[in-house]
TIVO-945440 format. One line per 8 residues: number of its first residue (from 1); their letters; for each residue x, y, z of C-alpha. Coordinates in steps of 0.25 Angstrom, whole numbers, plus 5000, padded with zeros to 4 digits. Each point is the difference from the previous one (the first is absolute). Layout:
NUM) A) X:Y:Z; ... .
***
This chain:
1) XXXXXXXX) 5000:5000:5000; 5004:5014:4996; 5005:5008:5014; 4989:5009:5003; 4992:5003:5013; 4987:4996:4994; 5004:4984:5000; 5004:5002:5015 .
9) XXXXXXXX) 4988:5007:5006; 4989:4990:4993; 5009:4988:5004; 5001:5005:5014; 4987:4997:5005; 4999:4985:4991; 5016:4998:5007; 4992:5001:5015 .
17) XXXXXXXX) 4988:4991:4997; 5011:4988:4994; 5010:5002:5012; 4988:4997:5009; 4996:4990:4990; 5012:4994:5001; 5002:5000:5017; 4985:4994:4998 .
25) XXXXXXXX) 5000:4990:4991; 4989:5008:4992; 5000:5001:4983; 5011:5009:4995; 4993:5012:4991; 5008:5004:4986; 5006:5013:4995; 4996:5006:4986 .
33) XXXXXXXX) 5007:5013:4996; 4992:5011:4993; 5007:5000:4985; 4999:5014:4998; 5004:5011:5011; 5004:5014:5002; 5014:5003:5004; 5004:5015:5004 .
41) XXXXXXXX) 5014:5000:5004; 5006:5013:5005; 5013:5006:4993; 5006:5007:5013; 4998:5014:4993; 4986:5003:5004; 4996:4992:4986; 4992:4985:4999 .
49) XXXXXXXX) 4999:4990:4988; 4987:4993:4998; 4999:4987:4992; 4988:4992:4998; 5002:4990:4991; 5006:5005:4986; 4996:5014:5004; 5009:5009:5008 .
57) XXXXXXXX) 5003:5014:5004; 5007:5011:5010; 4998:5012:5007; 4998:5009:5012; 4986:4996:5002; 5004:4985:5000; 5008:5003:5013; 4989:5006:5006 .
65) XXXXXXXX) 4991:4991:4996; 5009:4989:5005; 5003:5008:5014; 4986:5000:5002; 4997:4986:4998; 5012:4996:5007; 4994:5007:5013; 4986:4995:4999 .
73) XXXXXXXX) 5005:4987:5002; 5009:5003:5011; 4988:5006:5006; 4991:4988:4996; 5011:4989:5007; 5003:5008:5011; 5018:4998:4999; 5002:5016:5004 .
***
């Protein structure tokens, strides 16, 4: 799988149902990655890249765009 937060976070929660499943003897659940995501990574310089699929572009408003998502989800899992 390609490196991207996305794969992580939607394993996470199937990850903690198998380890239990595991230490239980209960039924081991699988894992089927999306095909297609959204990757905004940031350049260091205030600017992001965007890629989905064969599409792509940069900018400023990618960097803010990725900021904000970036905090919602720190909000949303409570890590600050």
């Amino acid at each position: 799988m390609p490196k991207a937060g996305v794969f992580s976070v939607r394993m996470g929660p199937i990850l903690a149902q198998n380890l239990l499943a595991s230490i239980n003897g209960g039924t081991l659940l699988s894992y089927t990655p999306q095909r297609r995501y959204l990757a905004l990574i940031g350049d260091g310089n205030d600017n992001a890249v965007a890629a989905w699929g064969e599409f792509a572009c940069q900018g400023a408003w990618l960097w803010h765009w990725k900021r904000l998502i970036d905090r919602r989800f720190v909000v949303r899992c409570n890590v600050a």
